[in-house]
TIGU-700486 format. One record per residue: residue in one letter; x, y, z of N, C-alpha, C in turn; residue number from 1. Coordinates in pm, whole numbers, plus 50000, padded with zeros to 5 digits. Layout:
<sites>
['A', [X, Y, Z], [X, Y, Z], [X, Y, Z], NUM]
...
</sites>
This chain:
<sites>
['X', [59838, 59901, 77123], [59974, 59891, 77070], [60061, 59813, 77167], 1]
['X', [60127, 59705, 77122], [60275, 59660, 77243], [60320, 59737, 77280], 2]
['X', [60331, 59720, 77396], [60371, 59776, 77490], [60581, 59798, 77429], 3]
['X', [60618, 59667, 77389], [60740, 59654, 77336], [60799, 59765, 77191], 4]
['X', [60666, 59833, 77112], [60655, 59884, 76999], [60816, 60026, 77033], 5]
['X', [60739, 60061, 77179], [60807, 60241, 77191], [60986, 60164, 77197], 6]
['X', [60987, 60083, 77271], [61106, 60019, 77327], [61155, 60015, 77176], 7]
['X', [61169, 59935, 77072], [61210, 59874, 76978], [61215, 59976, 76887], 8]
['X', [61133, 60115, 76873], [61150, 60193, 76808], [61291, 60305, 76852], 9]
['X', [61234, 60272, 77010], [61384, 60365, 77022], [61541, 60316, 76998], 10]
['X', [61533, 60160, 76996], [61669, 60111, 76967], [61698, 60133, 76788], 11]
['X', [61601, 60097, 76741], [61613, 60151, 76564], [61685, 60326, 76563], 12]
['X', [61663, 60362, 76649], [61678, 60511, 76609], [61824, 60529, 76662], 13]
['X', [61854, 60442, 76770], [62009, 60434, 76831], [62063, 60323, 76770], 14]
['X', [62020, 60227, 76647], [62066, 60213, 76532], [62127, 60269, 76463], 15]
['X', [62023, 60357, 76418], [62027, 60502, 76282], [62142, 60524, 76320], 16]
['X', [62165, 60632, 76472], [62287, 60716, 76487], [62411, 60635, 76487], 17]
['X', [62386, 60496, 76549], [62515, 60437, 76581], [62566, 60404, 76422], 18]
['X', [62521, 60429, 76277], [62551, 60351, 76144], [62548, 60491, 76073], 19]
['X', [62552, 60616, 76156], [62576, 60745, 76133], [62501, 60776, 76026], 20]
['X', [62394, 60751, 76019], [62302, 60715, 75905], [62159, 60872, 75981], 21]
['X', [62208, 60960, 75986], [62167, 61088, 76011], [62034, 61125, 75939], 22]
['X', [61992, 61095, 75847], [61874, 61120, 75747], [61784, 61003, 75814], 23]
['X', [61808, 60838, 75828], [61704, 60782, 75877], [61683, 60836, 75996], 24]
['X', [61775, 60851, 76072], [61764, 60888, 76225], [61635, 60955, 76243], 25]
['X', [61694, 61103, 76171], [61567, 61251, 76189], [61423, 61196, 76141], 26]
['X', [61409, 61097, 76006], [61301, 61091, 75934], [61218, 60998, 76107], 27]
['X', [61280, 60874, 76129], [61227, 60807, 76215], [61196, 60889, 76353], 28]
['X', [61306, 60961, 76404], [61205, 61029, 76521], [61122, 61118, 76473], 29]
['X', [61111, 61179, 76351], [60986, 61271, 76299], [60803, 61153, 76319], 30]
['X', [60858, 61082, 76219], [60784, 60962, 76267], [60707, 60940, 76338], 31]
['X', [60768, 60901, 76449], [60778, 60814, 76538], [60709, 60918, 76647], 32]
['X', [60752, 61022, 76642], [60638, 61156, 76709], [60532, 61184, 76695], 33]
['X', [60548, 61168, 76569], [60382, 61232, 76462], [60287, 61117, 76535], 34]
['X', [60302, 60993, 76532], [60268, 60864, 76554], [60244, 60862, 76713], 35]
['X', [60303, 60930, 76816], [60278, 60908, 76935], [60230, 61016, 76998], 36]
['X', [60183, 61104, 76892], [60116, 61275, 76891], [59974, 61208, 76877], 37]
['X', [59941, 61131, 76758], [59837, 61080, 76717], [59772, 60993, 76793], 38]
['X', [59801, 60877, 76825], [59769, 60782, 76930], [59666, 60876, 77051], 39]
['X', [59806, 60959, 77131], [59758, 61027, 77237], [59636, 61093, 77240], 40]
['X', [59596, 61159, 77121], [59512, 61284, 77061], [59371, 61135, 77075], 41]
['X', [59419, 61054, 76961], [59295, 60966, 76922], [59214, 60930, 77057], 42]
['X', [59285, 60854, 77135], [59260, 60808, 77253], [59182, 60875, 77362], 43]
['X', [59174, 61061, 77376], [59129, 61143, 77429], [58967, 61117, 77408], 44]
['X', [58921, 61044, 77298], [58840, 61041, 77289], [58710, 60961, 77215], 45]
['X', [58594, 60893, 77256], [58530, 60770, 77189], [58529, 60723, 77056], 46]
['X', [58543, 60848, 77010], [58488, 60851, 76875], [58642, 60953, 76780], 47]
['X', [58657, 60925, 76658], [58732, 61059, 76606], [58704, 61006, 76490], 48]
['X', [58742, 61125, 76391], [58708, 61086, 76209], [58775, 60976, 76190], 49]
['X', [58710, 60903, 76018], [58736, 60830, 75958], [58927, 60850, 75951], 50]
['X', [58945, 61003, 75869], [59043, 61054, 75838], [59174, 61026, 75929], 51]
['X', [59155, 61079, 76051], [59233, 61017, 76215], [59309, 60912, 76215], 52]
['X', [59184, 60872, 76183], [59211, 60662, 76227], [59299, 60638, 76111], 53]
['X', [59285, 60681, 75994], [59360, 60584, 75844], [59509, 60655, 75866], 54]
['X', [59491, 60814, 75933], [59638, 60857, 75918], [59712, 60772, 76038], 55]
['X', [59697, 60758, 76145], [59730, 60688, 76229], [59789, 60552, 76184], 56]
['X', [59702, 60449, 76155], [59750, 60368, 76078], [59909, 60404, 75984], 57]
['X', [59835, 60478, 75878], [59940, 60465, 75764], [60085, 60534, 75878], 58]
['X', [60098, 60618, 75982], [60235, 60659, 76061], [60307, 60543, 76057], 59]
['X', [60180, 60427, 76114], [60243, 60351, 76178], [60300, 60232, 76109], 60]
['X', [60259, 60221, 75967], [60285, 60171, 75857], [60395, 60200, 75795], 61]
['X', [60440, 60351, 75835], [60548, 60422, 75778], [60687, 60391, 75866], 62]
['X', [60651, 60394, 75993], [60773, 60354, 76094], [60794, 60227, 76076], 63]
['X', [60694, 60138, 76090], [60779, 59965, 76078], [60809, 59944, 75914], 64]
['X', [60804, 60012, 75849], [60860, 59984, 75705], [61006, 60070, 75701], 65]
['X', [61003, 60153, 75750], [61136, 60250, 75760], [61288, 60162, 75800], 66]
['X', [61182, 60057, 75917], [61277, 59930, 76013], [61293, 59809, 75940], 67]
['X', [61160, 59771, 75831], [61210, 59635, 75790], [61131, 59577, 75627], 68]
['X', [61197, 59805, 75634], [61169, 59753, 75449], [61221, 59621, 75358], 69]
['X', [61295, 59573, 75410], [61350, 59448, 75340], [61262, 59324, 75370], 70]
['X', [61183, 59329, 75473], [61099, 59255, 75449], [60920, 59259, 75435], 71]
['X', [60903, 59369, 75351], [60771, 59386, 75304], [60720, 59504, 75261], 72]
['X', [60637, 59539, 75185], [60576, 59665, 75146], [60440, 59640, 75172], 73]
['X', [60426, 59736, 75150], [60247, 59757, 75215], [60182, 59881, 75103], 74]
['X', [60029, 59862, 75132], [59959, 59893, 75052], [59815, 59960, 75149], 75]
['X', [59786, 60112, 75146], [59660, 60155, 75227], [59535, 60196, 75174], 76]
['X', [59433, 60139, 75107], [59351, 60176, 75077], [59242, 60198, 75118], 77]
['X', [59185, 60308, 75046], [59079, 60382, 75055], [59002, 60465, 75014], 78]
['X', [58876, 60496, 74978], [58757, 60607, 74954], [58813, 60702, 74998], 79]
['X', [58917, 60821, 74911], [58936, 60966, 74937], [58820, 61015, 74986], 80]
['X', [58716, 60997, 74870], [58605, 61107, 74902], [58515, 61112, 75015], 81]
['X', [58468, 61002, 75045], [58380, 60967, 75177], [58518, 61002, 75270], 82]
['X', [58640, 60981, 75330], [58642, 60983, 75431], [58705, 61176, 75445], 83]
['X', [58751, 61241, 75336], [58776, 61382, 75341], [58619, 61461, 75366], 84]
['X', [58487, 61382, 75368], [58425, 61404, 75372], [58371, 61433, 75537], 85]
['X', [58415, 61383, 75666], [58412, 61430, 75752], [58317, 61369, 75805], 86]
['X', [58227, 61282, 75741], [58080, 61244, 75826], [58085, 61173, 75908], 87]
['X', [58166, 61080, 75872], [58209, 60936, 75984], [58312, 60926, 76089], 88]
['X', [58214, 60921, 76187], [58319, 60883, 76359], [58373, 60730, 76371], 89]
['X', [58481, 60688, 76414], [58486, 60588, 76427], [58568, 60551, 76525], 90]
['X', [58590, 60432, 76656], [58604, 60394, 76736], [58721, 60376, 76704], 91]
['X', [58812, 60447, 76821], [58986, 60461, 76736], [59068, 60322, 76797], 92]
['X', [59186, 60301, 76730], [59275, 60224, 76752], [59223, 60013, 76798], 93]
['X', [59112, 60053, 76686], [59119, 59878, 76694], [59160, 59800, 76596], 94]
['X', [59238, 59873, 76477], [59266, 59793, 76351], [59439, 59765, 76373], 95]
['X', [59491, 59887, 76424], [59651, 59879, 76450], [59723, 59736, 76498], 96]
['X', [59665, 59727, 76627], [59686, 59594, 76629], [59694, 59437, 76586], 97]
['X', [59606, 59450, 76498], [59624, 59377, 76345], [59720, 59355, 76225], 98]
['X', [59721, 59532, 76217], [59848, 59539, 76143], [59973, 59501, 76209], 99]
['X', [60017, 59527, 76325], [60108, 59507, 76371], [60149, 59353, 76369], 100]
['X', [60050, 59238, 76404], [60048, 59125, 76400], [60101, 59051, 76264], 101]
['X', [60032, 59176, 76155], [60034, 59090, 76031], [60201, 59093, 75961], 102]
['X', [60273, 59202, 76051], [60433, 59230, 76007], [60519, 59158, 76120], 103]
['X', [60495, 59143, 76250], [60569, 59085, 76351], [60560, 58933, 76309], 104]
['X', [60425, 58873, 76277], [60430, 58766, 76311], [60371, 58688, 76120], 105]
['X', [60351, 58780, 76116], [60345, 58750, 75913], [60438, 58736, 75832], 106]
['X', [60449, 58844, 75792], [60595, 58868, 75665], [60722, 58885, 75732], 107]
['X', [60722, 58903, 75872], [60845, 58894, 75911], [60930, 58731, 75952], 108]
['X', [60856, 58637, 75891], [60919, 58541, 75961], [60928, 58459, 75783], 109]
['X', [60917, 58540, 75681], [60930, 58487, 75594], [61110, 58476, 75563], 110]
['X', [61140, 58382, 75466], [61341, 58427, 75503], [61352, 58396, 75347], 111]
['X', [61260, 58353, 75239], [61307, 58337, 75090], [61251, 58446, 75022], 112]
['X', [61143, 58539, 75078], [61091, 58625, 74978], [61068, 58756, 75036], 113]
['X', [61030, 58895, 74965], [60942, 58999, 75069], [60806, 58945, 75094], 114]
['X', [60731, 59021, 75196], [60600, 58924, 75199], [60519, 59108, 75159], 115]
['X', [60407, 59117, 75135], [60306, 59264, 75131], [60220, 59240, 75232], 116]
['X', [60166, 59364, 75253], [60056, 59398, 75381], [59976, 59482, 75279], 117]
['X', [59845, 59436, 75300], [59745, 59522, 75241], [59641, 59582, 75388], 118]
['X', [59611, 59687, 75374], [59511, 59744, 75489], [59393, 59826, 75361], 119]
['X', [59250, 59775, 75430], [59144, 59831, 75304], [59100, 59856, 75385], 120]
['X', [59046, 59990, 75429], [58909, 60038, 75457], [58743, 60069, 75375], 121]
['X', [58684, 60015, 75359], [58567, 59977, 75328], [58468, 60026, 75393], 122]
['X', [58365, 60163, 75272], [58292, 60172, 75339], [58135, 60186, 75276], 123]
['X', [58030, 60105, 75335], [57935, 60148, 75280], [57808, 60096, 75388], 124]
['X', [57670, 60169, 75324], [57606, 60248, 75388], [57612, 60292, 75528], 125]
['X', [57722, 60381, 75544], [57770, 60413, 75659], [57795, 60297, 75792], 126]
['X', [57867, 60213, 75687], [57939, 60099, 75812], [58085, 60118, 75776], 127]
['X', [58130, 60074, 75851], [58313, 60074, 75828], [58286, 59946, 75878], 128]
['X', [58403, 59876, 75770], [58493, 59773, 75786], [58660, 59799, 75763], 129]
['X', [58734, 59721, 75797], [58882, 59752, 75806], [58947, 59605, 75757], 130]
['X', [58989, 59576, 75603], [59033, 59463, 75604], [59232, 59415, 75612], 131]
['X', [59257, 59362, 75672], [59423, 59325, 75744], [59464, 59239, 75651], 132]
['X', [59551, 59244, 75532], [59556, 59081, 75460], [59745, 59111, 75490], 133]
['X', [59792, 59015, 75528], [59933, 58993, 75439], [59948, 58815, 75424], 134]
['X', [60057, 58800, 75334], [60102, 58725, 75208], [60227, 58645, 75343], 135]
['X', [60218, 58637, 75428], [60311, 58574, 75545], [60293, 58425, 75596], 136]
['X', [60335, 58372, 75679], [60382, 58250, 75691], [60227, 58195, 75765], 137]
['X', [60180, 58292, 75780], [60039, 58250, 75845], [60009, 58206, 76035], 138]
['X', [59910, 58146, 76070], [59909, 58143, 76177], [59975, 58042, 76229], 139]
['X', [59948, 57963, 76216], [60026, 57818, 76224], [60137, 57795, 76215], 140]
['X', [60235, 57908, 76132], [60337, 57893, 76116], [60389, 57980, 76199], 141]
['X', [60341, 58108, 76232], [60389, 58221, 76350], [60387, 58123, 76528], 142]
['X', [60304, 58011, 76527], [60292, 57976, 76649], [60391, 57886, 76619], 143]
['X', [60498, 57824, 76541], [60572, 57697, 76554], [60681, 57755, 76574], 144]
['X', [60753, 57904, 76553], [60877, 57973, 76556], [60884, 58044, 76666], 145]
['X', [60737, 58063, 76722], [60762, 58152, 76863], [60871, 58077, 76980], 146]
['X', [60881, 58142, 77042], [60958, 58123, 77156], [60865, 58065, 77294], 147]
['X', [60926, 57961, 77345], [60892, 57891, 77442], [60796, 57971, 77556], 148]
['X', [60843, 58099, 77596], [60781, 58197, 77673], [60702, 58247, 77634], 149]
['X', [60676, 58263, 77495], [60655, 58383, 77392], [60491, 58311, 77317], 150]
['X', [60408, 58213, 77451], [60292, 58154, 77340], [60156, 58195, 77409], 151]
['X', [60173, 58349, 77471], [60038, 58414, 77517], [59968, 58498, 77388], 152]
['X', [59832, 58429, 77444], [59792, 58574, 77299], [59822, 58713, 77293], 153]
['X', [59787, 58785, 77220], [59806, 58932, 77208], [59760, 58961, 77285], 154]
['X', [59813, 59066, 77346], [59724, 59160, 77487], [59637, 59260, 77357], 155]
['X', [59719, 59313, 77255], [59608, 59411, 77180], [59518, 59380, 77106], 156]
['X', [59513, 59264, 77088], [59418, 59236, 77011], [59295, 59159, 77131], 157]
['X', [59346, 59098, 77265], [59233, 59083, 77331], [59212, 59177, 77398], 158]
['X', [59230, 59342, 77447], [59183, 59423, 77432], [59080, 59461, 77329], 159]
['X', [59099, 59497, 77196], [58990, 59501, 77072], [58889, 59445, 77108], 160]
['X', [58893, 59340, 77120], [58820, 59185, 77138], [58681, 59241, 77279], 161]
['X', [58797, 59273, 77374], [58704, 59325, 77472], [58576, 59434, 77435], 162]
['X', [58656, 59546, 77395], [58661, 59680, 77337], [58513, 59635, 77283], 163]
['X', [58520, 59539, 77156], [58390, 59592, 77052], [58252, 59430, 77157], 164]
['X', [58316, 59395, 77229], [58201, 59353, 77331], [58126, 59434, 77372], 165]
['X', [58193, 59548, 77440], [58152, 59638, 77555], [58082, 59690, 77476], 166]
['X', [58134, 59752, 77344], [58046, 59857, 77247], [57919, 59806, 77171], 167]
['X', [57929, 59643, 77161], [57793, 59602, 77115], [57711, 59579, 77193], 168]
['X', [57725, 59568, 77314], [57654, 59538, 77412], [57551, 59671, 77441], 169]
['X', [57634, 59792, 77445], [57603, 59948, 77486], [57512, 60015, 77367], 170]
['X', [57542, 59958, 77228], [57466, 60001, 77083], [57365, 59868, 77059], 171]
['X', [57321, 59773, 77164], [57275, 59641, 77089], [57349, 59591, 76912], 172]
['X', [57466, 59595, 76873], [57521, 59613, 76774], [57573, 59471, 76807], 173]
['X', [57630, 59400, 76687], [57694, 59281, 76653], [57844, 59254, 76591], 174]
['X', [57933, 59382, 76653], [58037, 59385, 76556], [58155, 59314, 76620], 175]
['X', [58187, 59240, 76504], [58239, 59093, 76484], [58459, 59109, 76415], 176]
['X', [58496, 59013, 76436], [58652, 59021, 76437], [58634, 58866, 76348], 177]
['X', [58670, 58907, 76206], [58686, 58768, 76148], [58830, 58726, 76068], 178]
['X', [58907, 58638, 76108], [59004, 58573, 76129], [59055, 58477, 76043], 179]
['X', [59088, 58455, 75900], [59092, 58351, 75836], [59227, 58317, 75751], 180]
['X', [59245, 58168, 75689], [59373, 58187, 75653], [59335, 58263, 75469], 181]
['X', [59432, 58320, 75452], [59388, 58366, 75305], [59475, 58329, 75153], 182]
['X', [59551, 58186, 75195], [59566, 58108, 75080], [59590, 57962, 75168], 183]
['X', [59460, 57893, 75211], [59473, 57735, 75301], [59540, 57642, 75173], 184]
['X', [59577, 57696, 75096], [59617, 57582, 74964], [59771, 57580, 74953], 185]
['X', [59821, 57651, 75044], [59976, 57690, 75054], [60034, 57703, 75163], 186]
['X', [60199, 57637, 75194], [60189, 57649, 75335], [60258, 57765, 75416], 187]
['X', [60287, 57847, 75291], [60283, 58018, 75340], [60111, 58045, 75347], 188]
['X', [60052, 58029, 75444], [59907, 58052, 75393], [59825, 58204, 75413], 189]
['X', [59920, 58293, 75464], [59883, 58424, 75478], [59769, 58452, 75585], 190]
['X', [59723, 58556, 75612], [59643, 58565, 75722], [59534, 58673, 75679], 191]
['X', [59386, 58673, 75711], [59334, 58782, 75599], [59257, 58782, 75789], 192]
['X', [59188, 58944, 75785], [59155, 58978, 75942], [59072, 59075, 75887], 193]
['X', [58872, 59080, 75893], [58797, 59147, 75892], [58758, 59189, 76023], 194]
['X', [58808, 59357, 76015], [58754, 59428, 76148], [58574, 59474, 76113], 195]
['X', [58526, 59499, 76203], [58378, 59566, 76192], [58435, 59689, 76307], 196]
['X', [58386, 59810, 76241], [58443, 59949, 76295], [58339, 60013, 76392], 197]
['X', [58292, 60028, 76490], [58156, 60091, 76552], [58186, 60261, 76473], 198]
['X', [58075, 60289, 76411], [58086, 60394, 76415], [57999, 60465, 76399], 199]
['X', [57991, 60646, 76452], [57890, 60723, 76473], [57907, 60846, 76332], 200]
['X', [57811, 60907, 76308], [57793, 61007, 76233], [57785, 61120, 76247], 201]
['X', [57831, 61272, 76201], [57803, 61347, 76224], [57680, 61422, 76202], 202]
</sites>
């Protein structure tokens, strides 16, 4: 997660109070707790359920939409049944960072339309995949608006990057980070991001 995420959440919330706006306030630090309850918990350990990981996500789906519902909605899908099902471990907090990318530097830099975020978890014969799509200005276009200072890659996502090295290396496993534009025919061209999930079974 950016490091900038906790920072920016706490000024939204000294937003809220300063626009006396008392109902977002409470909902966002409810939030915004649940979300940094979760993280902490996940992190304790290699592995945690399918279930974990998607609620995590969707918190965190819930706080940056709370901040900039006006520019996007989002969409979380998934197999109720397999993942209430409990069988699947999976290697926590490598999809977040994705999402985060796909609203900071996606739909947020759109200025004529809302843009959507889709997050799919996908699962079959006990593989997880995690797919990232949003409808945003794309890559090319997130690198021409950045800021002069502002043209290092992601620290979280080359963490991940690291992350599922170390883990394929340790499982002889091949799991891969695929990166593409997901409309090259437009010059909003959106950004589509296939995670591969390491994961163990119970």
């Amino acid at each position: 997660m950016n490091p900038h995420f906790i920072f920016n959440s706490l000024n939204s919330i000294n937003y809220f109070i300063s626009k006396n706006d008392a109902l977002s306030a409470n909902r966002y630090i409810a939030d915004f707790s649940k979300l940094i309850r979760s993280i902490l918990y996940n992190f304790n350990s290699d592995y945690i359920s399918l279930g974990k990981e998607i609620e995590s996500i969707e918190e965190y789906l819930k706080i940056e939409h709370l901040r900039f519902g006006d520019k996007f909605n989002y969409t979380l899908s998934y197999d109720n049944d397999v993942v209430s099902s409990g069988n699947l471990q999976v290697s926590p907090g490598l999809v977040q960072p994705f999402v985060e990318n796909a609203i900071w530097h996606g739909v947020r830099g759109l200025t004529n339309r809302k843009g959507n975020v889709k997050v799919i978890f996908d699962v079959k014969n006990d593989k997880v995949s995690c797919t990232v799509e949003d409808d945003g200005i794309g890559r090319a276009g997130a690198e021409k608006i950045k800021a002069p200072g502002d043209k290092k890659r992601s620290k979280g996502i080359s963490i991940v990057n690291e992350r599922l090295r170390i883990i394929s290396n340790l499982t002889k496993s091949n799991h891969q980070i695929l990166i593409n534009d997901l409309y090259s025919d437009r010059n909003e061209t959106g950004t589509r991001v296939i995670i591969d999930i390491p994961v163990k079974k119970n």
